[in-house]
TIRO-2110 file (N, C-alpha, C; in Angstrom, 1 decimal):
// TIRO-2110
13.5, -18.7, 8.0, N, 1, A
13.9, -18.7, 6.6, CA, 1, A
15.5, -18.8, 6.7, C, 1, A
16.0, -19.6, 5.5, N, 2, A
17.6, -20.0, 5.7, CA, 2, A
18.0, -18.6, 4.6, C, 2, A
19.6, -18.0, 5.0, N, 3, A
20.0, -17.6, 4.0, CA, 3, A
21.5, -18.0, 4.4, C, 3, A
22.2, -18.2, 3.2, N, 4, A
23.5, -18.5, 3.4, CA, 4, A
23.9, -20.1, 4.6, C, 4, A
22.8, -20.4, 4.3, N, 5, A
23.4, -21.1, 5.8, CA, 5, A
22.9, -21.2, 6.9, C, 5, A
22.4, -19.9, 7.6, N, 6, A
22.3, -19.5, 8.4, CA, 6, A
20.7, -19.0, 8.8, C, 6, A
19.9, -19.5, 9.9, N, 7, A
18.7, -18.8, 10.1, CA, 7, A
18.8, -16.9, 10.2, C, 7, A
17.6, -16.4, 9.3, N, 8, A
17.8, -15.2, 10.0, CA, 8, A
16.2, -14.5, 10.2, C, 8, A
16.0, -14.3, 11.1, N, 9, A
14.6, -13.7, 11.6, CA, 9, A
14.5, -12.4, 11.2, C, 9, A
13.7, -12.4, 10.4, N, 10, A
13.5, -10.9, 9.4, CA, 10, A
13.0, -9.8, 10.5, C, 10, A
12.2, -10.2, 11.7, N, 11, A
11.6, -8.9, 12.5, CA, 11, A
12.9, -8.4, 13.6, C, 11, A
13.7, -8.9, 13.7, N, 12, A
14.9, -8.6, 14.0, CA, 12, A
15.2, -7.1, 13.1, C, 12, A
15.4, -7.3, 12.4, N, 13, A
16.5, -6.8, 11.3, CA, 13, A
15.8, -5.1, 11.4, C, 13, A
14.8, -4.5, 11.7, N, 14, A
14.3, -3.0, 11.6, CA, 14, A
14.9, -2.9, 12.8, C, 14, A
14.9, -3.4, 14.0, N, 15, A
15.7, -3.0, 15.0, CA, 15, A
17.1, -2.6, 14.7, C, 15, A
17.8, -4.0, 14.6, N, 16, A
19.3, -3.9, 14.3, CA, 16, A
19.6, -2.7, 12.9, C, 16, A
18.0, -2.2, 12.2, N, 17, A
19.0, -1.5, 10.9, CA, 17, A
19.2, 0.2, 12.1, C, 17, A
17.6, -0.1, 12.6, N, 18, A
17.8, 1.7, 13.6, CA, 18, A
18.9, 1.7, 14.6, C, 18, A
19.4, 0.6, 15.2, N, 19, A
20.7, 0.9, 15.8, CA, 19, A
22.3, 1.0, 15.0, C, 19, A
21.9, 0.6, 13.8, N, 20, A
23.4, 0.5, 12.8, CA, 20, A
22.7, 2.3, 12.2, C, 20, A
21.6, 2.8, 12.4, N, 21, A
21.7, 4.2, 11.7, CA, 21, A
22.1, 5.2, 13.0, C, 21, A
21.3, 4.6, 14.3, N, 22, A
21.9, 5.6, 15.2, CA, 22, A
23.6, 5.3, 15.8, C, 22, A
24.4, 4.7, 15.3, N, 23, A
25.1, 4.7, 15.4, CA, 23, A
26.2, 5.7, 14.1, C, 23, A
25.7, 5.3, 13.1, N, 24, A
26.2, 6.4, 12.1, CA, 24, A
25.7, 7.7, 12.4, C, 24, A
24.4, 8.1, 13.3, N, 25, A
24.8, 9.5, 13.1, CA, 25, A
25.6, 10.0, 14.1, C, 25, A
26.2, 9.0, 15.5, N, 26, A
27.0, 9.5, 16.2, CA, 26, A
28.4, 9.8, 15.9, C, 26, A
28.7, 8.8, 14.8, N, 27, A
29.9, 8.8, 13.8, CA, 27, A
30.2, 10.0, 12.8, C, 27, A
28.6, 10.4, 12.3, N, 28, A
28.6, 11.4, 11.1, CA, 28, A
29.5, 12.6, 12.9, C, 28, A
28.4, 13.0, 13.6, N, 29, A
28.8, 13.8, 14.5, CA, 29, A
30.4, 14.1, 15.0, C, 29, A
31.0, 12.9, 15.5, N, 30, A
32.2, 12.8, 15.7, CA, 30, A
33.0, 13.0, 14.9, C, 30, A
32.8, 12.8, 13.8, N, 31, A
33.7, 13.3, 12.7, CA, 31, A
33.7, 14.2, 12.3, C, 31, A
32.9, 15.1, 12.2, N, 32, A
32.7, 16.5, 12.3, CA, 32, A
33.4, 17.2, 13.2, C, 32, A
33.2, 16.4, 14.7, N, 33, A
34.0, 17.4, 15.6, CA, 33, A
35.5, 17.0, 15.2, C, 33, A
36.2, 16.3, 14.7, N, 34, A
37.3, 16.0, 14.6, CA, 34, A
37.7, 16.8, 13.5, C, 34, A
37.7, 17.5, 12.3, N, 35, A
37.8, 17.3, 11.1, CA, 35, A
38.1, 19.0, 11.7, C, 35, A
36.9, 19.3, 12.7, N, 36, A
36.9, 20.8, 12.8, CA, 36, A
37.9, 21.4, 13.9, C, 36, A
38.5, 19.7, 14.6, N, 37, A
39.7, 20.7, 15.5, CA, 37, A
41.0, 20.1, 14.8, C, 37, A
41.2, 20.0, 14.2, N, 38, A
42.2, 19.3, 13.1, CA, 38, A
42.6, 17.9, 12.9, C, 38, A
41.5, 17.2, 13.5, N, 39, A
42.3, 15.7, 13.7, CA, 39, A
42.4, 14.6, 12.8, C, 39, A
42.4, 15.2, 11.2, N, 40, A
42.2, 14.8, 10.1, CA, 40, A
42.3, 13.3, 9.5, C, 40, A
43.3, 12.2, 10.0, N, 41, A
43.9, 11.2, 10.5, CA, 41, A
42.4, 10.4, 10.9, C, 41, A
42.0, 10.9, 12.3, N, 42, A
41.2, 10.4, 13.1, CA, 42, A
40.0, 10.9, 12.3, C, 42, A
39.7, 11.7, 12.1, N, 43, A
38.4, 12.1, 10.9, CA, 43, A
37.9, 11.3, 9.7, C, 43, A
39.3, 10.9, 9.1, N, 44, A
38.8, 10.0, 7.9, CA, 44, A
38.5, 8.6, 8.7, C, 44, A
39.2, 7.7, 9.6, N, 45, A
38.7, 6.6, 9.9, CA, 45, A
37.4, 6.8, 10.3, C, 45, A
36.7, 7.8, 11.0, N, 46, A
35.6, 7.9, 11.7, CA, 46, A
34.1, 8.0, 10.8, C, 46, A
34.7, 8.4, 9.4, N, 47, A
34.0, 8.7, 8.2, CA, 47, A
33.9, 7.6, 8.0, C, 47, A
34.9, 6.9, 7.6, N, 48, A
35.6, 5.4, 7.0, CA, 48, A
34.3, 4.4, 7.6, C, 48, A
34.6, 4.9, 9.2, N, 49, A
33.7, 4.0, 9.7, CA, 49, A
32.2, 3.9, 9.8, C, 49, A
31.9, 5.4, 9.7, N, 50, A
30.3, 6.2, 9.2, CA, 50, A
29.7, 5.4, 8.1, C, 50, A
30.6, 5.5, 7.0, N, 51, A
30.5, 4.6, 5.4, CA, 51, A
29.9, 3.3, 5.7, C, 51, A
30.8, 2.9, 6.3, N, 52, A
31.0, 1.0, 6.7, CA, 52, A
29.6, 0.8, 7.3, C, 52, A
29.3, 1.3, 8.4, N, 53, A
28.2, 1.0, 9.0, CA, 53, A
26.5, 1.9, 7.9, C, 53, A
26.9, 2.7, 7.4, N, 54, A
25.7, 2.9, 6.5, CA, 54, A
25.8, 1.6, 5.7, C, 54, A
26.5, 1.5, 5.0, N, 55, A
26.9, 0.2, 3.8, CA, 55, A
25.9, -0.8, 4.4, C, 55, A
26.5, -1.3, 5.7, N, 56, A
25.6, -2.5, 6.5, CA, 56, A
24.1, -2.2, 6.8, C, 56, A
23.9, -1.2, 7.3, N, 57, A
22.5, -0.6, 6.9, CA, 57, A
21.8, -1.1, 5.6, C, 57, A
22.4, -0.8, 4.6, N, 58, A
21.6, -0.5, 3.3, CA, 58, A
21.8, -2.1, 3.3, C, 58, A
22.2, -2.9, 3.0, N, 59, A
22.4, -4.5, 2.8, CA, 59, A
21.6, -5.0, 3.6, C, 59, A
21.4, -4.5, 4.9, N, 60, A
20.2, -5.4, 6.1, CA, 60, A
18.9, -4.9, 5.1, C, 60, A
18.8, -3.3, 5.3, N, 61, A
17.6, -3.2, 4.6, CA, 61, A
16.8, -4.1, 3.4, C, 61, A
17.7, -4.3, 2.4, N, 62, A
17.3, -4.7, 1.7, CA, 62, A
17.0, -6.5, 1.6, C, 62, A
18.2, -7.0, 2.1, N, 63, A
17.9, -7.9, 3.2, CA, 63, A
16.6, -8.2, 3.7, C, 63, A
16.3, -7.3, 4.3, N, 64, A
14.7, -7.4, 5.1, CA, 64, A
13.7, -7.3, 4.4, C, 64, A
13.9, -6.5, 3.2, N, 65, A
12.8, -6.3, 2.0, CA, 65, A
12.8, -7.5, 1.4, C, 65, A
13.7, -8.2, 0.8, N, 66, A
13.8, -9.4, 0.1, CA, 66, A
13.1, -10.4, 1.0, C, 66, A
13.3, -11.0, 2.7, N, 67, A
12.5, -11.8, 3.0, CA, 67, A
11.3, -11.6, 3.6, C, 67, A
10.8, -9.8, 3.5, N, 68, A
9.8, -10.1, 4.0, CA, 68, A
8.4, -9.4, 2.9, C, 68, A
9.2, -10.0, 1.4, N, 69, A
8.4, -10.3, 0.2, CA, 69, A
7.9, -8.7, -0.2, C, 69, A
8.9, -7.6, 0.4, N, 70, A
8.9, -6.4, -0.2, CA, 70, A
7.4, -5.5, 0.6, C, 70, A
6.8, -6.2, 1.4, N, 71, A
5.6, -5.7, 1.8, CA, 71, A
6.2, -4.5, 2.4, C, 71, A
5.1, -3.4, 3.0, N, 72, A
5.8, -2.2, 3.5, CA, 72, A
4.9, -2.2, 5.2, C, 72, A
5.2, -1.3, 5.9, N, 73, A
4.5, -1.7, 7.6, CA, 73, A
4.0, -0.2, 7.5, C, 73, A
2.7, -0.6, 7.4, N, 74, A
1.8, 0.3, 7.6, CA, 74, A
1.8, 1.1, 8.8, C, 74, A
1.7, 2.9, 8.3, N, 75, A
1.1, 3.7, 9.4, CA, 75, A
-0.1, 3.5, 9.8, C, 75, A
-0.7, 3.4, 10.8, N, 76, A
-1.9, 3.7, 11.1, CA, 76, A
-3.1, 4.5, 11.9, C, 76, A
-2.0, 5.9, 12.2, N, 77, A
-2.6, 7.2, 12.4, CA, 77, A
-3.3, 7.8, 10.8, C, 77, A
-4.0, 8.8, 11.2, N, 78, A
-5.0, 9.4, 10.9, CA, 78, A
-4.6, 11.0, 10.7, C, 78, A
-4.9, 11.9, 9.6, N, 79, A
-5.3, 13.3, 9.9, CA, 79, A
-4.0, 13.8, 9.8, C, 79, A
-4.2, 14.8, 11.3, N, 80, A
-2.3, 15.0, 11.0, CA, 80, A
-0.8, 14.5, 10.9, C, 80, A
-1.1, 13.3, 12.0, N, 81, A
0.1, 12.7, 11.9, CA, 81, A
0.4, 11.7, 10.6, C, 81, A
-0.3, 11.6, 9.9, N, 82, A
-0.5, 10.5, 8.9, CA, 82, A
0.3, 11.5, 8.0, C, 82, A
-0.3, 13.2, 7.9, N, 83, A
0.9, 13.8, 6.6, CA, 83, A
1.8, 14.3, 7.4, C, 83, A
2.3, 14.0, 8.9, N, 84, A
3.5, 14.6, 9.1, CA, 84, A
4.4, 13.4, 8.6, C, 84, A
3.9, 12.2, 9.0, N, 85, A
4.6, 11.0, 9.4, CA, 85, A
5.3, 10.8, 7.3, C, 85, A
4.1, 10.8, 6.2, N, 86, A
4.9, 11.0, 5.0, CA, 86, A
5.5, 11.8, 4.7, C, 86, A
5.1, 13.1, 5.1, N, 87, A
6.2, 14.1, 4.7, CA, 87, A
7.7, 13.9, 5.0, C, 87, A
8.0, 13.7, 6.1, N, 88, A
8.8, 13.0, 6.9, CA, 88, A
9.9, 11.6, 5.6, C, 88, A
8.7, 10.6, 5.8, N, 89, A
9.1, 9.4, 5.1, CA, 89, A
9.4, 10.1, 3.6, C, 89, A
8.7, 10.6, 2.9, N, 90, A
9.4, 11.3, 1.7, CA, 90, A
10.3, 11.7, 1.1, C, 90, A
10.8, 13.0, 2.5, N, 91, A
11.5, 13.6, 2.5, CA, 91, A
13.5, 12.5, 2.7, C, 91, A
12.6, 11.5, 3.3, N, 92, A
13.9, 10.5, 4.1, CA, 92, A
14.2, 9.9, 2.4, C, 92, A
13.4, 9.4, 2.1, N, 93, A
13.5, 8.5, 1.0, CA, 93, A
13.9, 8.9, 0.1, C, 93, A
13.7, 10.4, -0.3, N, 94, A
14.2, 11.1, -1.8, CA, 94, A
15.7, 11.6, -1.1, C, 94, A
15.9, 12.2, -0.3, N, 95, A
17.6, 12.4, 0.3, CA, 95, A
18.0, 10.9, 0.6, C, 95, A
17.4, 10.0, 1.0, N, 96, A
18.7, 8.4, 0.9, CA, 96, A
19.4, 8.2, 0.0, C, 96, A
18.4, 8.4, -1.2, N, 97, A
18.6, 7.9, -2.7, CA, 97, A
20.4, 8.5, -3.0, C, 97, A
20.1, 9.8, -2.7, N, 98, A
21.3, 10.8, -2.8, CA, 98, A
22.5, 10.1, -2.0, C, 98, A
22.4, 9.5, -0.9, N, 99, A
23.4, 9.5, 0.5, CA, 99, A
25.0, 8.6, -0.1, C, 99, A
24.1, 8.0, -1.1, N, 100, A
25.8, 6.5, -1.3, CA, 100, A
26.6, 7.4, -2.3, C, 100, A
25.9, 8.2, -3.3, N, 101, A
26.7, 8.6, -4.5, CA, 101, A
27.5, 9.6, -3.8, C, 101, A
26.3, 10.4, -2.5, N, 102, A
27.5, 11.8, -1.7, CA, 102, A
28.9, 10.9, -1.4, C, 102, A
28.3, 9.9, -0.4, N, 103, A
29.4, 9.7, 0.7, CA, 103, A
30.7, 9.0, -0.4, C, 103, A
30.3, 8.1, -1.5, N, 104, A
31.4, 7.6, -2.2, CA, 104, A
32.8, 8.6, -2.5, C, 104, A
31.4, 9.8, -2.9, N, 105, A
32.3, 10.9, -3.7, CA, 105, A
33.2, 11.9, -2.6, C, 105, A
32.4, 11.8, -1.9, N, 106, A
33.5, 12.4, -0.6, CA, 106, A
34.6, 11.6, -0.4, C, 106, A
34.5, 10.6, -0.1, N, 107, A
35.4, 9.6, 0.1, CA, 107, A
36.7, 9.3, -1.1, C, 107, A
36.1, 9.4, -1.9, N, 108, A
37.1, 9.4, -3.3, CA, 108, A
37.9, 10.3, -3.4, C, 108, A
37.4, 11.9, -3.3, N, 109, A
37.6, 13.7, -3.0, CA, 109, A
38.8, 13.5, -1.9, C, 109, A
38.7, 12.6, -0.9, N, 110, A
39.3, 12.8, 0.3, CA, 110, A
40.4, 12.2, 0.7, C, 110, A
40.3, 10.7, -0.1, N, 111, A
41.8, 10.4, 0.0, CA, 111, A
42.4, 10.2, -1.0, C, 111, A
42.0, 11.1, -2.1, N, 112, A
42.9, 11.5, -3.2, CA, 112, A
43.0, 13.0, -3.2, C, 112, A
43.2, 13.4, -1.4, N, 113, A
43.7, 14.6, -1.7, CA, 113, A
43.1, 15.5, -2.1, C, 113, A
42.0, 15.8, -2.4, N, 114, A
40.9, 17.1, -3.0, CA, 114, A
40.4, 17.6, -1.7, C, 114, A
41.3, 18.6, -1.2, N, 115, A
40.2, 18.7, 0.2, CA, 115, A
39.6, 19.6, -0.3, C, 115, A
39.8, 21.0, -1.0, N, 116, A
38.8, 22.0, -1.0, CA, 116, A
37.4, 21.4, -2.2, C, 116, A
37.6, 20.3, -3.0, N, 117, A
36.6, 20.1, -2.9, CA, 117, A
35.6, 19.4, -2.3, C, 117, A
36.4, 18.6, -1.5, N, 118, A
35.7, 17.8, -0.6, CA, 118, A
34.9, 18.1, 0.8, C, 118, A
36.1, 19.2, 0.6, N, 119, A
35.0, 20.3, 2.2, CA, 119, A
33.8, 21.1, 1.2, C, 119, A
33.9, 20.9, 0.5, N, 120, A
32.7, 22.0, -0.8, CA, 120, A
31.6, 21.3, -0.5, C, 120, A
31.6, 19.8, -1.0, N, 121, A
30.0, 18.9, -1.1, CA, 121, A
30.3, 18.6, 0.3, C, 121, A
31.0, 18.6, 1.2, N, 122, A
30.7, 18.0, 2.5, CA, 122, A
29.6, 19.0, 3.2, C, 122, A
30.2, 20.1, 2.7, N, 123, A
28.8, 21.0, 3.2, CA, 123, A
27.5, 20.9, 2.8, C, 123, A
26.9, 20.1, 2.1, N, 124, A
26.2, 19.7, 1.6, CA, 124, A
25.4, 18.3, 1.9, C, 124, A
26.3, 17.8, 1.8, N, 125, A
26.6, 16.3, 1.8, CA, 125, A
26.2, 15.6, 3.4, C, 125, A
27.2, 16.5, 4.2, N, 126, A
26.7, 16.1, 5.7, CA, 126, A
25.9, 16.0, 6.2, C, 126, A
25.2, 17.2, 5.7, N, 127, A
23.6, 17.6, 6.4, CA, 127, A
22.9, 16.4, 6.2, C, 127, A
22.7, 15.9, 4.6, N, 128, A
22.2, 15.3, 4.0, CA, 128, A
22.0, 13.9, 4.8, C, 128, A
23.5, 13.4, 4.9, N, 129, A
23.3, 12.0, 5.5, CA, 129, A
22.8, 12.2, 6.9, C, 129, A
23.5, 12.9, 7.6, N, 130, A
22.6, 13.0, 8.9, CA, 130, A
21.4, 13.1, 9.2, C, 130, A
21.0, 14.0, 8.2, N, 131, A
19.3, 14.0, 8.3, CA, 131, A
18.8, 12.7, 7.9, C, 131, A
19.0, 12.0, 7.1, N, 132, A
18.9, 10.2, 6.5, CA, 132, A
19.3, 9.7, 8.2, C, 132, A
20.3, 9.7, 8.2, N, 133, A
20.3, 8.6, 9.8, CA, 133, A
19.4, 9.1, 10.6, C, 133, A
19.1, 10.5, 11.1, N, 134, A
18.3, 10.4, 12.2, CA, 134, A
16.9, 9.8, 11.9, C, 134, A
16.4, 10.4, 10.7, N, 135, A
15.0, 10.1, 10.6, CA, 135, A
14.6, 8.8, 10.3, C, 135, A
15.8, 8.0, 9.8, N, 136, A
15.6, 6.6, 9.5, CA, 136, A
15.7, 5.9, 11.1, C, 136, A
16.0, 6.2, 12.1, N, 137, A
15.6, 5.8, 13.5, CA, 137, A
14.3, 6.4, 14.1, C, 137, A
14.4, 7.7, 13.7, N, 138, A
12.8, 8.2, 13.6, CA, 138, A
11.6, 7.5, 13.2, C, 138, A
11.7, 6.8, 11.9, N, 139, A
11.1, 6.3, 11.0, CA, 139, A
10.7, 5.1, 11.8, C, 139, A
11.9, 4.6, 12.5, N, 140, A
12.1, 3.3, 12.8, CA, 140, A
11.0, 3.0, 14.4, C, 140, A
10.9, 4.0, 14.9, N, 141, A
10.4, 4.8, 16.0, CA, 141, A
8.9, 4.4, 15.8, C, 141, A
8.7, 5.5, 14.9, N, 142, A
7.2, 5.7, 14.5, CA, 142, A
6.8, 4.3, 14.0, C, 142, A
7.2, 3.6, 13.4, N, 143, A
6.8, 2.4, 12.7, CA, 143, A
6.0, 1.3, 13.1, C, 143, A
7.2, 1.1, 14.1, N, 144, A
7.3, 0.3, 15.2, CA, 144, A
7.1, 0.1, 16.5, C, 144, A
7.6, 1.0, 17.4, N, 145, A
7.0, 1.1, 19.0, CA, 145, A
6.3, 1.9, 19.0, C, 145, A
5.9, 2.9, 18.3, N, 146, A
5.1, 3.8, 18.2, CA, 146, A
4.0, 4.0, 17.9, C, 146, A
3.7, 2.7, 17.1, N, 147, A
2.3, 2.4, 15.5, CA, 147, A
1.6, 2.5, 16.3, C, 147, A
0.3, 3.3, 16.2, N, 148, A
-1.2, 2.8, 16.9, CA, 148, A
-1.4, 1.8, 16.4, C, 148, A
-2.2, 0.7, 17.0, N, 149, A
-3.2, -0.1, 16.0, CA, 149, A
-4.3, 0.5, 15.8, C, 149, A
-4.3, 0.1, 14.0, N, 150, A
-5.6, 0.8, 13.8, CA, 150, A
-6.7, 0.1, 14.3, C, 150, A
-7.9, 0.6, 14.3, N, 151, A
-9.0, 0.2, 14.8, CA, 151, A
-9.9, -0.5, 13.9, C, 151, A
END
């Protein structure tokens, strides 16, 4: 399938989104440690950069939804894993929703100078995205190298 120009192989793209999410959570992490031994400078690019690569995430995603006609990739465990694996996917999906409006607003809070509010929802806010990146690799896990075939 052409886009732009350019060939792009849609079964690619769940790979490359779980490496552009586990990359942001090592980012979300790093920036944390920075922010907490004062390296504030080095904390916002590292955010900056946290942003950037979620952004590119959410664009592949959708990306991948658009050419591969919005279909969804079937679990095909049974019993318990089947309501761990939604609860899980649920829980991912109803905090993503949240993740662009947090991280904007942080970002806006932060380099306009609002730190005490911006340390306010970051406590919040962090948790939030990092639990979205890991599980979205999680997700990515279970989906994919993980899937039983059903029988």
């Amino acid at each position: 399938m052409l886009v732009s120009g350019s060939s792009v192989d849609s079964h690619i793209l769940p790979t490359v989104n779980a490496a552009l999410n586990s990359v942001a959570t090592l980012l979300l992490v790093f920036g944390r440690r920075l922010v907490r031994s004062g390296r504030i400078d080095a904390h916002r690019r590292v955010m900056l950069s946290a942003f950037a690569v979620s952004s590119l995430f959410l664009v592949l995603y959708v990306l991948h939804k658009i050419l591969r006609s919005f279909e969804h990739t079937p679990f095909h465990a049974e019993g318990a894993a089947k309501v761990v694996y939604l609860v899980l996917l649920f829980s991912h999906v109803v905090l993503a929703a949240a993740v662009p409006a947090l991280a904007i607003t942080l970002i806006v809070l932060g380099l306009r100078g609002r730190i005490a509010r911006h340390r306010h929802l970051a406590r919040v806010a962090w948790p939030i995205w990092l639990y979205v990146s890991v599980t979205g690799v999680a997700i990515y896990f279970i989906l994919y190298p993980f899937n039983p075939v059903s029988l």
